[in-house]
C-alpha positions in Angstrom: 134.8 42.0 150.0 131.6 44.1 149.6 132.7 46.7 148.2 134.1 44.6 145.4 131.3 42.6 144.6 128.6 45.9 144.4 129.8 47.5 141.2 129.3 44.2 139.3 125.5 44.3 139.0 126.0 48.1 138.0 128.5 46.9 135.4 125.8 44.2 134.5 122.8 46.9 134.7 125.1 49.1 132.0 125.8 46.8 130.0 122.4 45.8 129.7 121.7 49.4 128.8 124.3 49.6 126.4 123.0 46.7 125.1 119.7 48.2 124.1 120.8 51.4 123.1 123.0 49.3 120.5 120.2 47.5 119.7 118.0 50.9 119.1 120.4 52.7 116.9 120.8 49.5 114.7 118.1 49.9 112.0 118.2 46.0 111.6 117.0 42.9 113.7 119.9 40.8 112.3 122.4 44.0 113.4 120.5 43.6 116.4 121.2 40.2 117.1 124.9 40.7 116.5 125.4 43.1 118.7 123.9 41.0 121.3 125.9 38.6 120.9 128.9 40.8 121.0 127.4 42.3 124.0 127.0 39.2 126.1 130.8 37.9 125.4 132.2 41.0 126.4 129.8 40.7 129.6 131.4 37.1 130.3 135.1 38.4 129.6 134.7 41.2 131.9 133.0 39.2 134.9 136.2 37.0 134.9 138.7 39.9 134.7 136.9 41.9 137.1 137.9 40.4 140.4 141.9 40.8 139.4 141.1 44.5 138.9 142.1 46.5 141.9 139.7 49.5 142.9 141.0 52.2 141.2 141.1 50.1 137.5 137.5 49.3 138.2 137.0 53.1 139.1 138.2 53.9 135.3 136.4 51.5 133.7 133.2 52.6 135.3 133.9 56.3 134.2 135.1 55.1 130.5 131.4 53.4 130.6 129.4 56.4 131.7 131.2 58.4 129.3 130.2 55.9 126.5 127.2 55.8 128.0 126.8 59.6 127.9 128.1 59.5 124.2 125.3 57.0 123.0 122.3 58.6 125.1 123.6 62.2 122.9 123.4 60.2 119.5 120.0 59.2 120.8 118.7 62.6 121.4 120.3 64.4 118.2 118.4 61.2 116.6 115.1 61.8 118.4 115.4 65.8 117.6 116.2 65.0 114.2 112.8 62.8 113.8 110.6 65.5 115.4 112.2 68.2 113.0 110.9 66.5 110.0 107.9 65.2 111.2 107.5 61.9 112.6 103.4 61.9 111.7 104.2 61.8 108.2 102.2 59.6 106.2 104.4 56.7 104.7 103.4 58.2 101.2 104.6 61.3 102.5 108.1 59.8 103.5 108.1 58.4 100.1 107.5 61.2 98.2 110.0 63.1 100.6 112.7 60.9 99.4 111.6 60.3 95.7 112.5 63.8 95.9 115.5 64.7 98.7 118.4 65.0 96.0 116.0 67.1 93.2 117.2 70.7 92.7 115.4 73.3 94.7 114.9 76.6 92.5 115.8 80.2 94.1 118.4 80.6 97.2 117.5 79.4 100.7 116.4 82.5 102.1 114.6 83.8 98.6 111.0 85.1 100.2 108.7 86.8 98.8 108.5 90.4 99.2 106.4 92.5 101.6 105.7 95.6 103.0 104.0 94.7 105.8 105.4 95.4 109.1 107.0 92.3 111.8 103.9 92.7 114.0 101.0 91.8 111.1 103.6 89.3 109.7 104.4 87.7 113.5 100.4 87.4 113.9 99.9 85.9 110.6 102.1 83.3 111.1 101.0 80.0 112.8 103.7 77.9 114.8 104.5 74.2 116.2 107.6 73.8 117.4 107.5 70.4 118.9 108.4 69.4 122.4 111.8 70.8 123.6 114.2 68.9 125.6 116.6 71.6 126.8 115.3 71.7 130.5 116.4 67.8 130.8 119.1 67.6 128.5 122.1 69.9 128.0 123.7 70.4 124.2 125.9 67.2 124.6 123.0 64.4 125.7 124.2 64.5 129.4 121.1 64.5 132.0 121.1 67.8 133.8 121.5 68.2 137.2 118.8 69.5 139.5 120.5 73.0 140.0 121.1 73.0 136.6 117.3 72.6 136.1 116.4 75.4 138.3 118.6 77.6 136.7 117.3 77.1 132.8 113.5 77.1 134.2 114.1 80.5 136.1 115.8 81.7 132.2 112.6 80.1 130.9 110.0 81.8 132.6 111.6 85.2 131.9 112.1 84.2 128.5 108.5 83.3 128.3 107.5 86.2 130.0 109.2 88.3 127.5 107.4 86.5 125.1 104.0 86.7 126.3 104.9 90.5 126.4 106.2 90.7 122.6 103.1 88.2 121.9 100.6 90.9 123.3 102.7 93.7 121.7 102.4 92.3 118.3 98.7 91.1 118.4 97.9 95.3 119.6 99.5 96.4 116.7 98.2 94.0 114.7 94.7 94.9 115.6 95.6 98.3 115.8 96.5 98.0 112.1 93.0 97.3 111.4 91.2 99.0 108.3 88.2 100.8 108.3 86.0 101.5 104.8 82.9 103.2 103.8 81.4 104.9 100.5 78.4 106.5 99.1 75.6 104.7 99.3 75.0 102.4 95.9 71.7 101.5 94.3 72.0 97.7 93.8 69.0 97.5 91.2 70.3 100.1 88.9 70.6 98.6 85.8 73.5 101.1 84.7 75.7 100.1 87.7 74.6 96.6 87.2 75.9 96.2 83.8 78.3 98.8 84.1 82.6 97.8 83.4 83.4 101.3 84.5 84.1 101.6 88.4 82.7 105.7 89.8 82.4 105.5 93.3 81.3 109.7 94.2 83.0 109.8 97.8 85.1 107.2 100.2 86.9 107.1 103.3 89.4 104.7 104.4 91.3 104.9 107.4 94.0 102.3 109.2 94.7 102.3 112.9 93.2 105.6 113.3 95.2 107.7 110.7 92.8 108.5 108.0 93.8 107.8 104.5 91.4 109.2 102.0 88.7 111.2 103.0 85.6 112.0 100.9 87.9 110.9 97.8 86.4 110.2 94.3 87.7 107.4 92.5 86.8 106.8 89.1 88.5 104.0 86.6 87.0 103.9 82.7 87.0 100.4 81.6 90.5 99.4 79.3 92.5 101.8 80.4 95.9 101.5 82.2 96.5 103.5 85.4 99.3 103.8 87.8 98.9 104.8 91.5 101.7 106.9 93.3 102.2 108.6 96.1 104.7 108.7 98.8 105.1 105.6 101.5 102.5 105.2 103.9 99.6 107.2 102.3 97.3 104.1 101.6 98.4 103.0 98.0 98.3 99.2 98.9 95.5 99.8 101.2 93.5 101.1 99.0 93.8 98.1 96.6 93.6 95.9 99.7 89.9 97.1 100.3 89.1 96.7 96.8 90.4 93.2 96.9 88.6 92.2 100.4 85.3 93.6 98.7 85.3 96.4 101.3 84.6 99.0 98.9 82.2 97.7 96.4 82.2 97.9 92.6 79.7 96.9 90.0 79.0 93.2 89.6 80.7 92.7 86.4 84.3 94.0 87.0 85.7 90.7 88.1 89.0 91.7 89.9 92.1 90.1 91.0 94.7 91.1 93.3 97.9 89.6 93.1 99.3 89.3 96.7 100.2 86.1 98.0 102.6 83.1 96.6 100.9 79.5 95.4 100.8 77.0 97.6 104.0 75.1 97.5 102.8 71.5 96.8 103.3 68.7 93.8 101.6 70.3 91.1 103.5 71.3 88.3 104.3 75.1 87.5 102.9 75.2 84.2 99.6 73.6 85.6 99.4 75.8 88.7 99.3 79.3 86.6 96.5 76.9 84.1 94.0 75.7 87.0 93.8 79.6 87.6 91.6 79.3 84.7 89.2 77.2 86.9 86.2 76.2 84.1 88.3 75.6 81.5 90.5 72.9 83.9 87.3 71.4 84.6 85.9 70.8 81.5 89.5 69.1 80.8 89.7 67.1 83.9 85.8 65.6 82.7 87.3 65.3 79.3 90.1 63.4 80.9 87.7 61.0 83.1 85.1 60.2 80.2 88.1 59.6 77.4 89.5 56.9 79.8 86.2 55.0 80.6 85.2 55.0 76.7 88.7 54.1 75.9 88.4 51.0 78.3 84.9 50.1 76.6 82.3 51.5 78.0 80.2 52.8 74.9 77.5 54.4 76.3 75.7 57.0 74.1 74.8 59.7 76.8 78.8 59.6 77.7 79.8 59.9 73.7 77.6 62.5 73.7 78.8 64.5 76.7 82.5 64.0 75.3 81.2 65.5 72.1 79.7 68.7 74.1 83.3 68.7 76.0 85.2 69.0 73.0 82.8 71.4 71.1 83.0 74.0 74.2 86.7 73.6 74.6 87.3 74.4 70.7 85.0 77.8 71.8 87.0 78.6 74.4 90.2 77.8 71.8 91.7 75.2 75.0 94.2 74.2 72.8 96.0 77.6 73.3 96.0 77.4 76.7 99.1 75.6 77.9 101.1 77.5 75.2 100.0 81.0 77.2 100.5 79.8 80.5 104.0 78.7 79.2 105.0 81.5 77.4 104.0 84.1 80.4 106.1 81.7 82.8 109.4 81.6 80.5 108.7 85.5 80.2 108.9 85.7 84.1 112.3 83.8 84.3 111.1 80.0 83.8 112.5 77.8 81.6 111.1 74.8 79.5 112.7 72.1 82.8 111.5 74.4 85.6 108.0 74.9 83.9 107.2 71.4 85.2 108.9 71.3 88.6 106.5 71.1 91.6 105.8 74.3 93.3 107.0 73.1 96.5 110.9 73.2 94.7 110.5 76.7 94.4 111.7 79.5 97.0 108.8 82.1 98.0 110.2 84.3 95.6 109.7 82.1 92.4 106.3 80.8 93.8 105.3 84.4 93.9 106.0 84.9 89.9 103.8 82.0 89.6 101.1 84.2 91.3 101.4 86.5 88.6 101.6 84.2 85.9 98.7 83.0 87.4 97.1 86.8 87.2 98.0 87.5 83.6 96.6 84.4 82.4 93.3 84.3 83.0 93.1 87.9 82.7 90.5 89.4 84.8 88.1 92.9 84.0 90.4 94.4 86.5 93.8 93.3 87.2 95.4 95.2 90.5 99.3 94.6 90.8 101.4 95.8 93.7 104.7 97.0 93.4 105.0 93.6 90.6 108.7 94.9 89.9 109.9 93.7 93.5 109.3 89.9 93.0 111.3 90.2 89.5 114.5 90.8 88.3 115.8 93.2 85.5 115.5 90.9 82.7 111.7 89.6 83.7 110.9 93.1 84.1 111.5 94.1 80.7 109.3 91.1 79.1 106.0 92.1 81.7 106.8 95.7 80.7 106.6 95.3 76.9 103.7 92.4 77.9 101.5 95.3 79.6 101.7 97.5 76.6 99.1 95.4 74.7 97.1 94.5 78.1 93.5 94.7 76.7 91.5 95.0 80.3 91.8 97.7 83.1 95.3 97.5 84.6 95.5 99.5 88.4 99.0 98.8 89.2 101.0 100.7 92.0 105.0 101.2 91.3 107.6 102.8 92.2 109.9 102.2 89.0 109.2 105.7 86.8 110.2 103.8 83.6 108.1 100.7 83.8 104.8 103.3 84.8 106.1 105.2 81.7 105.9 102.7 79.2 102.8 100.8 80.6 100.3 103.5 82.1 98.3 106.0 80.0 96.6 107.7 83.3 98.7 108.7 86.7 96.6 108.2 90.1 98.0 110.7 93.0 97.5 111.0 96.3 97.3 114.7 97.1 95.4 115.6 100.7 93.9 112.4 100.8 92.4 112.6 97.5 93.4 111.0 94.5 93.9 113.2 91.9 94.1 112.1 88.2 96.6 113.3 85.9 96.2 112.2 82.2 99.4 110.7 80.1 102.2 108.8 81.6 104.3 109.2 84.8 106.9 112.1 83.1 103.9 114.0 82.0 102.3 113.9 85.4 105.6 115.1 87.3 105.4 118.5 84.4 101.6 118.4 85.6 102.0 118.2 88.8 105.1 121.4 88.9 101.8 123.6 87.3 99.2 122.6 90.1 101.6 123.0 92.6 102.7 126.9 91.4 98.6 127.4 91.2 98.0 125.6 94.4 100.8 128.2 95.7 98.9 130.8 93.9 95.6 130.3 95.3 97.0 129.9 98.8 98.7 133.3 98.9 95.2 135.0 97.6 93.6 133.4 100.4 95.9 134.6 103.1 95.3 137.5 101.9 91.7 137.9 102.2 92.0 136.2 105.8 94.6 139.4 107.0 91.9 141.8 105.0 89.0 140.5 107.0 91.1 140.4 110.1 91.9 143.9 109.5 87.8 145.1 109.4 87.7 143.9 112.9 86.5 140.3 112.3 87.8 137.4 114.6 89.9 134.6 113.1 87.2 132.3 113.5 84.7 135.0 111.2 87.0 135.5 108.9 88.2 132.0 108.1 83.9 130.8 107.8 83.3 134.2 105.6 86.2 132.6 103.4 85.0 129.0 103.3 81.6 130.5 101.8 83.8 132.3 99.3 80.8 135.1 99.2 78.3 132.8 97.9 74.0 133.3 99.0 72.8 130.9 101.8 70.9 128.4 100.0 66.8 128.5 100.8 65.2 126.2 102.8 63.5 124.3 100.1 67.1 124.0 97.6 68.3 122.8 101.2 65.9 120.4 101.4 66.2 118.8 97.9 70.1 118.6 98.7 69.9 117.1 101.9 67.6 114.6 99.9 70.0 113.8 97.3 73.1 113.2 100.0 70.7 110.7 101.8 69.8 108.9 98.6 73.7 108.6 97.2 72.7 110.4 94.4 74.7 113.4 95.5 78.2 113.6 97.5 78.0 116.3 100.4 80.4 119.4 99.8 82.7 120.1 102.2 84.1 123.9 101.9 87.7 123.7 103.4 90.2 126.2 103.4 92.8 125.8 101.0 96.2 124.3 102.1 99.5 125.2 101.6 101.1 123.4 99.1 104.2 120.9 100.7 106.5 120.1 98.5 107.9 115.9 99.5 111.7 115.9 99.4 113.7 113.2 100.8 117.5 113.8 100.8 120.0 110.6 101.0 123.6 111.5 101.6 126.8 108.7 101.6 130.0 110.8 104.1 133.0 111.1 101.9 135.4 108.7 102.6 139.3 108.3 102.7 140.8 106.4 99.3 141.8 102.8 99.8 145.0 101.2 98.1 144.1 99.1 95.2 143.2 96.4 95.2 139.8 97.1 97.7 138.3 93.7 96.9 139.2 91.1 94.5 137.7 87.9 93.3 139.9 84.8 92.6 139.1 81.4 90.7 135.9 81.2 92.6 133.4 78.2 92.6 130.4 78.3 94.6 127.4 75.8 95.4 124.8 76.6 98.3 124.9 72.6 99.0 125.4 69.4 97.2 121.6 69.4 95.9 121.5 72.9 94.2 123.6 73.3 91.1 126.6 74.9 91.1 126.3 79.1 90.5 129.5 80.1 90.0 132.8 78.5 88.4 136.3 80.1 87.8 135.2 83.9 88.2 137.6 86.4 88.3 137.3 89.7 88.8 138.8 93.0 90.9 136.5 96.2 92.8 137.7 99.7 93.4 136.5 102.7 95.0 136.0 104.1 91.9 133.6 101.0 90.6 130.1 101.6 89.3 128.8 98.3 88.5 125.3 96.8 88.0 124.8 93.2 88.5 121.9 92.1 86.0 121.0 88.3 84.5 118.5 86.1 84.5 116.4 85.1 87.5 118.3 82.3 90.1 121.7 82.9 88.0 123.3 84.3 90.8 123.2 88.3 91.5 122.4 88.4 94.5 124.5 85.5 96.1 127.2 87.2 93.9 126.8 90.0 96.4 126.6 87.6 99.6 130.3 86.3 98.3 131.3 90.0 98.6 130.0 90.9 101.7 131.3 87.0 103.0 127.9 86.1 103.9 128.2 83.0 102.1 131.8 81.5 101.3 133.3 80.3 98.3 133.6 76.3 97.8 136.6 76.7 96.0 139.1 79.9 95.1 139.5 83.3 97.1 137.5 86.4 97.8 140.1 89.1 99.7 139.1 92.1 100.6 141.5 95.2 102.4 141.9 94.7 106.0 140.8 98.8 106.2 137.7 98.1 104.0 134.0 99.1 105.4 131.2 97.5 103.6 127.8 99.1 103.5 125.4 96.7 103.0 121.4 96.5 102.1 119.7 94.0 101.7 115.9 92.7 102.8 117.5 90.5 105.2 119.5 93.4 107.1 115.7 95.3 106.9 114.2 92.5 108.9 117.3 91.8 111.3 116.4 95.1 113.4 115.7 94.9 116.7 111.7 94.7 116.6 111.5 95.6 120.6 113.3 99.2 120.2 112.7 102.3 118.1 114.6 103.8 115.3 115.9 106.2 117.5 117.3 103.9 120.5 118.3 101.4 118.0 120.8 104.3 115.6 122.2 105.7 119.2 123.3 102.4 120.8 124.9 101.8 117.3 126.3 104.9 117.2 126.7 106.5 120.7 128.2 109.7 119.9 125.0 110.9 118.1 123.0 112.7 120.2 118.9 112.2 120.4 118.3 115.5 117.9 120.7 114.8 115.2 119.5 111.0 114.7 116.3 112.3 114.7 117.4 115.0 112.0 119.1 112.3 110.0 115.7 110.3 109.8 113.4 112.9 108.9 116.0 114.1 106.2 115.4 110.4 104.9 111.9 110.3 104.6 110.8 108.7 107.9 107.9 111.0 109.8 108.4 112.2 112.6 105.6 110.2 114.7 107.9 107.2 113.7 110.8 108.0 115.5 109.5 106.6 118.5 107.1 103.9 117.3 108.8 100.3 117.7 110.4 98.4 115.1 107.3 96.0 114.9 105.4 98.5 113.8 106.9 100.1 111.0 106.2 99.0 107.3 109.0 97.5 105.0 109.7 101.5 103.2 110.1 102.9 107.0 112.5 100.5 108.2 114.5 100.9 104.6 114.9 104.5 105.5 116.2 103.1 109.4 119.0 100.9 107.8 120.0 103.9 104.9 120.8 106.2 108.0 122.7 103.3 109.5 124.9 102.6 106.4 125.2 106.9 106.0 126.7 106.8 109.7 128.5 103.5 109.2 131.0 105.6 106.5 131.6 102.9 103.8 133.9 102.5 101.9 132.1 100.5 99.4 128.3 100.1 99.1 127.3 96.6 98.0 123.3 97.1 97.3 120.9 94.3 97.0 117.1 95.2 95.4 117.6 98.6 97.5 114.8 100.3 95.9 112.1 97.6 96.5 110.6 99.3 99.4 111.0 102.9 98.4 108.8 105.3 96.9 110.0 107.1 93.8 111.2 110.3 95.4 113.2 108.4 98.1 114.4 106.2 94.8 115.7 109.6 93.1 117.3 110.9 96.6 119.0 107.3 96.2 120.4 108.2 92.4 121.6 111.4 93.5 123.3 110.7 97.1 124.9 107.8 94.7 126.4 110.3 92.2 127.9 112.0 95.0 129.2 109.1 96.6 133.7 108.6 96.1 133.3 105.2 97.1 132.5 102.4 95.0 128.9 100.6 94.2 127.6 97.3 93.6 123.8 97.1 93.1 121.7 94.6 92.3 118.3 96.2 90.8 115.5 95.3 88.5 115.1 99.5 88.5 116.2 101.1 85.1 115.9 104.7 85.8 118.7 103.6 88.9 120.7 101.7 86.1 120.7 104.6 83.7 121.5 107.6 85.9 124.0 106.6 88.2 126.4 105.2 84.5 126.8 101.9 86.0 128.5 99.3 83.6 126.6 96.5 83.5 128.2 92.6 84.5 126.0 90.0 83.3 125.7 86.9 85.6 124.6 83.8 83.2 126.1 80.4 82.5 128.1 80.3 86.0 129.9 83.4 84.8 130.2 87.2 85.4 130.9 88.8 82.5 131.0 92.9 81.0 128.2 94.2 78.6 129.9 96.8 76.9 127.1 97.7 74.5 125.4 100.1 76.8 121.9 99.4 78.7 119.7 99.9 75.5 121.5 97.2 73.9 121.1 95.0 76.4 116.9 95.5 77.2 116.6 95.0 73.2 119.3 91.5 72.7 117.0 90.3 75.5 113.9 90.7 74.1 114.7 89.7 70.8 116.4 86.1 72.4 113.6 85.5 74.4 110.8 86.0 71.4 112.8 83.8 69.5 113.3 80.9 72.3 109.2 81.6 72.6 108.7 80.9 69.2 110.8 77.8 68.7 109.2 76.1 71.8 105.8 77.2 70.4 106.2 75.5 66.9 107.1 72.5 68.7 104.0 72.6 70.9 101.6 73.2 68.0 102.9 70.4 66.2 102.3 68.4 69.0 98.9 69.6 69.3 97.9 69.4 65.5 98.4 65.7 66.5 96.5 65.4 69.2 93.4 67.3 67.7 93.7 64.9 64.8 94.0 61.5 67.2 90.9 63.2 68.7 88.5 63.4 65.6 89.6 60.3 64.3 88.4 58.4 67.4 85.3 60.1 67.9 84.5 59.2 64.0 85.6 55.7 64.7 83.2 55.6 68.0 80.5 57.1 65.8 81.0 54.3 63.3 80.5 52.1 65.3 77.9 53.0 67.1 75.8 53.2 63.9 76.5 49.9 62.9 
């Protein structure tokens, strides 16, 4: 008899249980009170039926109950996990807004960041995380409580897990300090009234160095006011640092030059595109914002002279500053960088990293500063926004410092070529082509010089002096020790700044940089390799649909360029290739035999940040041996101290060269190549052109590089209007149709707006005549 009445107050205890988990998932109290109500029949019906149940019904309906049970406590958790994923502290405004604005488009792909070259380690101790509390030492994946073993076993995975972490956590914060600049200059006289006033930035002698390596040492750097200049050198020879330390007000420059270094994205909030790049102009917003404020409280009656007055002022200093033209600018840089009229007034926080970091540079080029520094501005655009900032550059009116590795855009915008030669920077005068002739002649001289200095060393050798004599006899080239008193006034000078300390050095032999990039030559595939059928593609019900009924075939004898304007699709056109992504509708086949060499940032950052390049390319590939992987990466540009530093801390150009010697040993059969350039240097970039001309297989590329475009005779497939489509009219015709459309859509949306302002201006003066009127009466 006992041991049929004990599972009723179970049953009961469950039921109650279920009762209030019912109860909880129910989002109303009159649901609520429903279920209750079902709840306490069924309890009735099953308290008479029970005691005509034998054991083993009883036994089943227990276990049907606990697995219900089980089911309900999983929807629960998902439900709880769900809330603490999208922040359960969120103010109800927040929530509001949140949903006001769930089904709105977001702009860009996904995973469209803006780019970097920094490497995981400075990135991984810039970032700031809160994960939330995590239930997977209670819970397993389908709600079930686990059991005490169970428990043991996760917590021992834990604690190794965290003690890995801890371990990677150190690692990264070592490097990251590690990474740590250090800057110095000749000393500057702050109450000189020529450096005071002076646009012009000559700084005699710096020194920067990072993490130990020294970068420039005892380098002049001098920049005349309105002038263009590009910076080049090869990766990892302080070009962005350089910048960096002008930026972070490490080295110093005159008072006047007001500087701006374009670096990091807006801040993704509500405020409108078009206004974000406008409040970069920060008096001129706030003159508008008190011109706002006073219009509304004399427009609601309050007629108070002083106010009438300062509205007057307002209005007077606006028409100075010619306000009016303001909006116009910041719209017609943003449609220039890919924005159109609908997206110009889209919250920041609906745009991807990517798109927020255009706005950056909107943000730059509008309020135009004495000295605009621009890093590598190419990599956050596509082809066709590229060609508008390039032609917009041309007639840049300020001092432009901009550092690039795309030859044609430095062509067409810079008149004066910064290189870094032996930790100098050495200036070359004209554009980047007539630097590269420049530099062949200082080379052969260099060469020249070298040779005759050799020469004297092995003379002086020869007459019996030591190594040591002979090299000091040649660093005084035969010149008469100063006296003490010319001494004195030089040593005077160097302490003073007026005067930079020579340094005789020996002269070194000239190294020429090559990088050499090489694709293995690969069997022929039967046609066709990959082909594209009826295809219609959406990332998810809220973007808007990117592709519809494309058709189209690849071979290994394809040369193909994928260009179009900025979120049309390129480079998810790629990811539909490579089945990264998967068509909504349609087919994408591809030949079972078929090896795919891909690059893309993503694959950069995928590598293993806990091993280096060389354990990472031999567990890949294990029947390369330690000297030929190292072989293949110094071939590709990587130094040789890299080989056995850790992912982590490698830069974005170093790990680029990692994944080219990946995809060389991989054998493709087909290279599908995403922005591959963006963290190259332009020697690397013409190894890439030329191990690409020698390639059999075929190439996809997605590049905002026209030098790449041009040499390599890819036809060009313009993605636009959810359609991928030939341009048979060659790559000149295409830079010049695009111009020559946008200009026109520019000037068509400015007619509109000056109408609309002519309006305004006029509404304007007739109230403040009417006010004035009035006020005299």
């Amino acid at each position: 008899e006992s041991s049929e009445e004990e599972p009723e107050p179970e049953l009961e205890q469950e039921s109650e249980e279920e009762k209030d988990m019912e109860v909880d998932d129910d989002d109303s109290a009159e649901g609520g009170k429903k279920k209750k109500k079902k709840k306490d029949k069924k309890k009735k019906d099953k308290k008479k039926s029970s005691d005509d149940l034998d054991d083993e019904a009883k036994a089943k309906r227990k276990a049907e109950k606990k697995a219900r049970k089980a089911e309900k406590e999983a929807k629960k958790l998902a439900k709880e996990m769900a809330k603490l994923k999208t922040g359960e502290g969120e103010s109800e405004e927040e929530k509001e807004e949140k949903d006001a604005h769930g089904d709105e488009v977001f702009y860009g792909a996904p995973d469209d960041k803006a780019w970097t070259d920094k490497s995981h380690a400075i990135i991984e101790a810039e970032k700031k995380k809160d994960d939330g509390p995590d239930l997977s030492l209670t819970h397993g994946p389908d709600g079930k409580k686990l059991s005490n073993k169970e428990r043991k076993r996760r917590m021992k995975e834990r604690e190794a897990a965290l003690r890995k972490a801890e371990y990677e956590k150190s690692a990264a914060q070592a490097s990251a300090e590690g990474a740590q600049f250090a800057c110095s200059q000749t000393a500057i006289n702050e109450n000189d009234p020529q450096w005071q006033n002076s646009l012009d930035i000559n700084i005699p002698s710096f020194n920067i160095s990072a993490a130990g390596k020294i970068l420039f040492k005892d380098a002049t750097f001098n920049i005349a006011h309105g002038r263009r200049y590009g910076l080049v050198g090869p990766n990892g020879r302080g070009k962005s640092t350089l910048l960096k330390m002008i930026a972070s007000g490490d080295l110093i420059l005159p008072p006047r030059v007001d500087f701006l270094y374009v670096e990091q994205e807006v801040v993704a909030d509500n405020t409108p595109a078009v206004e974000a790049v406008m409040k970069a102009d920060k008096k001129r917003w706030a003159l508008q914002e008190e011109e706002r404020v006073l219009s509304k409280v004399i427009d609601d009656g309050d007629e108070d002279q002083k106010k009438l007055d300062r509205l007057q002022e307002i209005y007077n200093e606006l028409s100075s500053m010619n306000a009016d033209a303001a909006e116009a600018k910041a719209r017609r840089i943003l449609y220039g960088l890919g924005f159109d009229v609908e997206m110009q007034t889209k919250p920041t926080k609906m745009f991807s990293g990517g798109w927020r970091m255009r706005i950056s540079l909107a943000r730059a080029l509008f309020i135009e500063p004495t000295l605009l520094m621009l890093d590598e501005p190419t990599n956050h655009l596509d082809l066709n926004a590229v060609i508008w900032l390039e032609d917009y550059l041309t007639r840049w009116k300020k001092t432009l410092f901009v550092v690039s590795h795309d030859q044609d855009f430095l062509n067409s915008v810079c008149g004066e070529i910064l290189h870094i030669e032996d930790l100098k920077l050495v200036s070359y005068k004209g554009d980047y082509d007539q630097f590269k002739k420049e530099q062949v002649t200082r080379m052969k001289q260099q060469q020249k010089a070298w040779e005759k200095q050799q020469k004297r060393l092995r003379e002086l050798k020869k007459s019996g002096q030591s190594s040591k004599k002979a090299q000091e006899t040649v660093k005084k080239g035969g010149k008469r020790e100063p006296g003490a008193r010319s001494q004195k006034k030089k040593n005077d000078a160097i302490a003073s700044g007026t005067a930079a300390a020579e340094t005789s050095e020996l002269i070194q032999r000239p190294k020429e940089y090559t990088v050499k990039l090489e694709f293995s030559e690969v069997a022929e595939l039967s046609r066709p390799v990959m082909e594209v059928t009826n295809v219609h593609f959406r990332y998810s019900e809220k973007h808007p649909v990117i592709f519809d009924h494309i058709d189209f075939g690849i071979d290994m004898d394809s040369r193909i360029c994928v260009v179009g304007p900025n979120g049309a699709g390129k480079s998810t056109l790629l990811k539909l290739l490579t089945g990264e992504v998967y068509a909504t509708k349609g087919d994408v086949r591809r030949n079972p035999r078929l090896r795919m060499g891909i690059y893309n940032q993503h694959f950069v950052d995928r590598l293993p940040m806990d091993k280096t390049p060389v354990e990472h390319l031999r567990d890949r590939f294990q029947d390369e041996d330690y000297q030929s992987v190292r072989n293949r990466l110094g071939k590709y540009g990587l130094e040789g101290h890299a080989h056995e530093v850790v992912m982590r801390d490698l830069s974005g150009g170093q790990k680029a060269r990692v994944v080219f010697v990946e995809l060389s040993l991989q054998r493709p059969h087909i290279l599908l190549l995403d922005e591959p350039t963006n963290n190259l240097d332009i020697e690397t970039i013409d190894a890439l052109i030329d191990a690409i001309n020698e390639f059999n297989g075929g190439i996809v590329v997605v590049t905002h590089d026209q030098r790449l475009i041009e040499f390599c005779e890819c036809d060009l497939w313009v993605v636009e209007k959810q359609s991928v489509t030939k341009w048979t009219a060659g790559f000149e015709d295409y830079k010049s149709t695009l111009l020559q459309e946008m200009e026109e859509k520019i000037e068509k949306e400015n007619a509109i707006r000056q109408e609309k302002l002519k309006a305004a201006a006029d509404a304007r003066a007739e109230k403040l005549a009417r006010l004035a009127a009035k006020l005299k009466k």
